[in-house]
C-alpha positions as CSV (number, residue, x, y, z in Angstrom):
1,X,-21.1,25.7,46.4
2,X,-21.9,28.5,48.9
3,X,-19.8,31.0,46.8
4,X,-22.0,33.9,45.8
5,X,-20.2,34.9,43.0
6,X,-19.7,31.4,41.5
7,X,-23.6,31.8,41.4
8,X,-23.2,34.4,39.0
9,X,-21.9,33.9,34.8
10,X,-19.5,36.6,35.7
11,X,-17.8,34.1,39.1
12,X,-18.1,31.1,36.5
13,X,-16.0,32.7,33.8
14,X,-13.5,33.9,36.1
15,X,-13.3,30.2,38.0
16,X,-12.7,29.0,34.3
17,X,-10.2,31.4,33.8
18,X,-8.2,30.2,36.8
19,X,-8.2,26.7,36.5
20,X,-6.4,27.5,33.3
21,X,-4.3,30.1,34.7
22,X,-3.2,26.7,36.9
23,X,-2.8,24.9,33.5
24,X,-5.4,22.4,35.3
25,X,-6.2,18.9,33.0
26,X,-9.2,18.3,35.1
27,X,-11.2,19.6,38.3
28,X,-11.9,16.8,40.4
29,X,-15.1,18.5,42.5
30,X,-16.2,16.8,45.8
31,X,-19.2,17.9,47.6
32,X,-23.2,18.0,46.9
33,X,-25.6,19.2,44.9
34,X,-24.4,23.0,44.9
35,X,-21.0,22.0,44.2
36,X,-22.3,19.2,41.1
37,X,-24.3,22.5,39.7
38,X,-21.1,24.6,40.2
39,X,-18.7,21.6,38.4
40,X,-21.4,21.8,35.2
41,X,-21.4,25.4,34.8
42,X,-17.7,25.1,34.5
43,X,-18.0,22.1,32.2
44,X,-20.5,23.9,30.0
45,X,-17.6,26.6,29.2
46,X,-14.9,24.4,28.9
47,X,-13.6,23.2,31.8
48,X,-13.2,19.0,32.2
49,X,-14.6,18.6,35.4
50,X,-15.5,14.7,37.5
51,X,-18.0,15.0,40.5
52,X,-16.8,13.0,44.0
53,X,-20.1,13.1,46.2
54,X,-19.6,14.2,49.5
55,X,-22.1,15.2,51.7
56,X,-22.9,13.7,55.3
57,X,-26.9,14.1,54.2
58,X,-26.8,11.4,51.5
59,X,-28.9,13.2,49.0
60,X,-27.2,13.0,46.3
61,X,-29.9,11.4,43.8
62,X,-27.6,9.7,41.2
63,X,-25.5,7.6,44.2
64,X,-26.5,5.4,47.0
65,X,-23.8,6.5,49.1
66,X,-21.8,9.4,49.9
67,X,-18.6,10.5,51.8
68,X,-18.8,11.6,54.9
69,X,-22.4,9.9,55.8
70,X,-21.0,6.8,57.4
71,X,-18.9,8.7,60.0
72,X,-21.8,11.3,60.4
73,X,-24.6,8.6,61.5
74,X,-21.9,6.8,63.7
75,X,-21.1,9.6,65.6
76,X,-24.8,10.5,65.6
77,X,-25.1,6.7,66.9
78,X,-22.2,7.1,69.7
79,X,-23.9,10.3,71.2
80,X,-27.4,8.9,71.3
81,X,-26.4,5.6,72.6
82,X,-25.0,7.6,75.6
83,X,-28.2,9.6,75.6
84,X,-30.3,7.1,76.0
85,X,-27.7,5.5,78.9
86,X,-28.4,8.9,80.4
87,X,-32.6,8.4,79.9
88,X,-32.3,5.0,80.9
89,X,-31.9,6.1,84.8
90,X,-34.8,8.3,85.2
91,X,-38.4,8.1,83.4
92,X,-37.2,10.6,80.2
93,X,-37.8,11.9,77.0
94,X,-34.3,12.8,75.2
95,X,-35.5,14.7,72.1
96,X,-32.1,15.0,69.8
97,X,-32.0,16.7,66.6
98,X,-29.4,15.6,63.8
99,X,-28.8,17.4,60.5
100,X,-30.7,17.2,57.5
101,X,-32.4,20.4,56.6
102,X,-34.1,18.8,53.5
103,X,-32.9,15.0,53.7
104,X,-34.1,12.6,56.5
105,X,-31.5,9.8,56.0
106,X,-29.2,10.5,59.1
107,X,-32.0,10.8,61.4
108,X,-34.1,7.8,59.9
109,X,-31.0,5.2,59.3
110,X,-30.0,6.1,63.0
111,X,-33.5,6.2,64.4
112,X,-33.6,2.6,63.3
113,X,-29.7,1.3,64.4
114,X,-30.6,3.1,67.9
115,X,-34.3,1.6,68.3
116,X,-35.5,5.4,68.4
117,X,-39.4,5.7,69.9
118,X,-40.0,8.5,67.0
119,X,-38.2,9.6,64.0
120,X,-39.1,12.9,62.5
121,X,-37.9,13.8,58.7
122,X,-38.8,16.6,56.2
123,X,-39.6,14.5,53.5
124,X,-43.2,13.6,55.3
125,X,-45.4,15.4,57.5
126,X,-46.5,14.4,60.5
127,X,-49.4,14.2,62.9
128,X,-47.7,15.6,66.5
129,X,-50.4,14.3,68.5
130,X,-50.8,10.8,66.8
131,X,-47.6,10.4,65.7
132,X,-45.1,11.9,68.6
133,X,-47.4,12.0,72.1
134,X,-49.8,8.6,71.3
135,X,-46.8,6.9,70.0
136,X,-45.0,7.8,73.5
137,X,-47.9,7.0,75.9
138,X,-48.1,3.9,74.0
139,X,-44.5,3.3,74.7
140,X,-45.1,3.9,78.4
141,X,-48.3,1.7,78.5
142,X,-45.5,-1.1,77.7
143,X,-43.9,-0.1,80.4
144,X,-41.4,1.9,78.9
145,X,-40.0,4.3,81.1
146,X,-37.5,6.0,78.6
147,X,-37.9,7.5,75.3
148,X,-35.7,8.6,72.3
149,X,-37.0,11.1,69.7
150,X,-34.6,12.2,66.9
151,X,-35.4,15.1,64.6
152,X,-34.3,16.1,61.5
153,X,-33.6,19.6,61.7
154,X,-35.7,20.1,58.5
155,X,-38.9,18.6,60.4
156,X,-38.5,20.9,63.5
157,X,-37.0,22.3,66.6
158,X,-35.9,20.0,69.3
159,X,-36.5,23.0,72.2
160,X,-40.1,23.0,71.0
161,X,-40.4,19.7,70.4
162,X,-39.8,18.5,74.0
163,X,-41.6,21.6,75.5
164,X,-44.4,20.3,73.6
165,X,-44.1,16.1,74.9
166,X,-43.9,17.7,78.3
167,X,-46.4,19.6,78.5
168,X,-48.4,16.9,77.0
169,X,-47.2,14.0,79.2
170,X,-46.0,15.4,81.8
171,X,-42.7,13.2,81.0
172,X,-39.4,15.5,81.6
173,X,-38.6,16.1,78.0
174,X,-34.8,17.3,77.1
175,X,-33.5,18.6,73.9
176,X,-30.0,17.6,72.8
177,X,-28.7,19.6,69.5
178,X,-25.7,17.2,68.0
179,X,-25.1,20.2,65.4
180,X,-21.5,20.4,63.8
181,X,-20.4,17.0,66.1
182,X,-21.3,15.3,62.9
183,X,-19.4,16.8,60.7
184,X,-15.7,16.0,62.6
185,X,-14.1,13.0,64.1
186,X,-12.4,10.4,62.2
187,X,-13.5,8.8,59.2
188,X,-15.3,5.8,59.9
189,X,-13.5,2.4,58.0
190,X,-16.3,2.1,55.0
191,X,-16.2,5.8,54.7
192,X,-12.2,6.0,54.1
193,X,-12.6,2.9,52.0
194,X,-15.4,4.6,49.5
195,X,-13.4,8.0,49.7
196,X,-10.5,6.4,48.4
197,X,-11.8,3.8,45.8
198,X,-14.1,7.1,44.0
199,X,-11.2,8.7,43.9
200,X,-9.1,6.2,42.6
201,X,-12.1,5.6,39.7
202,X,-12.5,9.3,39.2
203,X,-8.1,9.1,38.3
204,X,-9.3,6.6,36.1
205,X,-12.1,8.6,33.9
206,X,-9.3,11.5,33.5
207,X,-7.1,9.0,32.4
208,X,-9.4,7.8,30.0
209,X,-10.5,11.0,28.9
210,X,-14.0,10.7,30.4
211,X,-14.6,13.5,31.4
212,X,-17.8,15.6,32.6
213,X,-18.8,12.8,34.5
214,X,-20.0,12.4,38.4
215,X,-18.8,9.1,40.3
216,X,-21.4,7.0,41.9
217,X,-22.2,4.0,43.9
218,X,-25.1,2.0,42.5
219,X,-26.1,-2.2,43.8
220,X,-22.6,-2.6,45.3
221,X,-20.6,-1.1,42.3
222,X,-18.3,2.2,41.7
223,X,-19.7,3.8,38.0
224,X,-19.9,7.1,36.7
225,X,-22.9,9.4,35.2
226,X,-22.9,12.4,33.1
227,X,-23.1,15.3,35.1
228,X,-26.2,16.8,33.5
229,X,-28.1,13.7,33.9
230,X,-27.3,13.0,38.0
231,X,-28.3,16.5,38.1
232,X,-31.9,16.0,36.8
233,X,-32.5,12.3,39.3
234,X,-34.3,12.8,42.0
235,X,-34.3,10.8,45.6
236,X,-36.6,10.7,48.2
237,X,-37.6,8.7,51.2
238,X,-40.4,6.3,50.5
239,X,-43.4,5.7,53.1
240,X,-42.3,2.4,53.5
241,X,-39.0,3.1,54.8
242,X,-40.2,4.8,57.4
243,X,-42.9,3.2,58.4
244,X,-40.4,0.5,58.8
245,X,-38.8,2.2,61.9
246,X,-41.8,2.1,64.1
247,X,-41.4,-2.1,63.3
248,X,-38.6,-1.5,66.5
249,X,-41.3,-0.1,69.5
């Protein structure tokens, strides 16, 4: 997926060429939406490919659920938890920014688990003064004395972000960057269980000589697509869904 040439009909061709060089059946392709458009270009000239979605961001339109984004929010969970432990002692603002350049679910899924004051995600704009500084000051009014705000970094920079609350509020604002943390660790229980039951159906399609096909997760079942058509789905975060995080304050 972030193969330059592979972007080209010239890096296709010779990626073609050397999964038959290999004498490979089948290319079993795990990753996002790069790698999906990388695994039909291959299928378009020949090569028998099945799609495994992995991607800690969750935006893969055709699936519910991904690889890898169970383990990312809980260690997104774990650090904030000991953030806000940290917060809890002094009267703070711990702005902390999770990935998601164009996806929002990491930071709105573990704005809600955490009881987060703000959540910020790319998918819709926002209002700084209504919905960050009021929404804080109203916090305090309650007598809140501590304050989580997590960011997508698609929707913004933490730095600026709490330079902004403080000099708002006058509340000690800190940014906290979690960065690349989510991407290690140890695979969380439901994510090792998923890994290994899409891999075990994607054996299964090859077997069956259904091929060209992307694995997905869909009302609690493990099913398959054509590649072409999880390509063109589309997936987005409603209103509703977040609106339902500000339910917590």
């Amino acid at each position: 997926a972030r193969s330059k040439t592979f972007e080209t009909p010239e890096g296709v061709v010779k990626g073609a060429q050397m999964c038959k060089v290999f004498g490979l059946q089948a290319l079993v392709v795990i990753g996002g939406d790069g790698s999906y458009r990388g695994a039909r270009d291959l299928a378009s000239i020949g090569i028998p490919v099945i799609g495994l979605p992995g991607t800690i961001d969750n935006d893969i339109a055709c699936t519910e659920y991904t690889i890898g984004y169970d383990t990312a929010m809980n260690t997104a969970m774990e650090a904030i938890d000991k953030l806000r432990d940290t917060a809890s002692s002094h009267e703070r603002c711990s702005v902390i920014e999770v990935m998601g350049r164009r996806a929002g679910y990491i930071a709105l899924n573990v704005g809600v688990a955490t009881g987060a004051e703000v959540v910020l995600i790319p998918e819709h704009p926002y209002d700084f003064e209504k919905d960050v500084i009021r929404t804080i000051l109203a916090c305090r009014n309650m007598g809140k004395r501590h304050y989580i705000v997590i960011v997508a970094e698609g929707a913004g920079d933490a730095t600026d972000i709490a330079t902004r609350i403080e000099d708002a509020t006058g509340i000690e604002a800190r940014p906290s960057i979690l960065g690349h943390l989510q991407r290690g660790g140890s695979p969380t229980l439901r994510d090792r269980l998923m890994a290994s039951l899409m891999g075990i159906h994607a054996v299964e399609c090859i077997r069956a000589g259904k091929l060209n096909r992307l694995v997905v997760y869909r009302s609690g079942e493990i099913s398959d697509v054509d590649v072409e058509k999880g390509l063109k789905m589309k997936k987005t975060i409603k209103a509703e869904e977040l609106d339902r995080s500000k339910y917590l304050l």
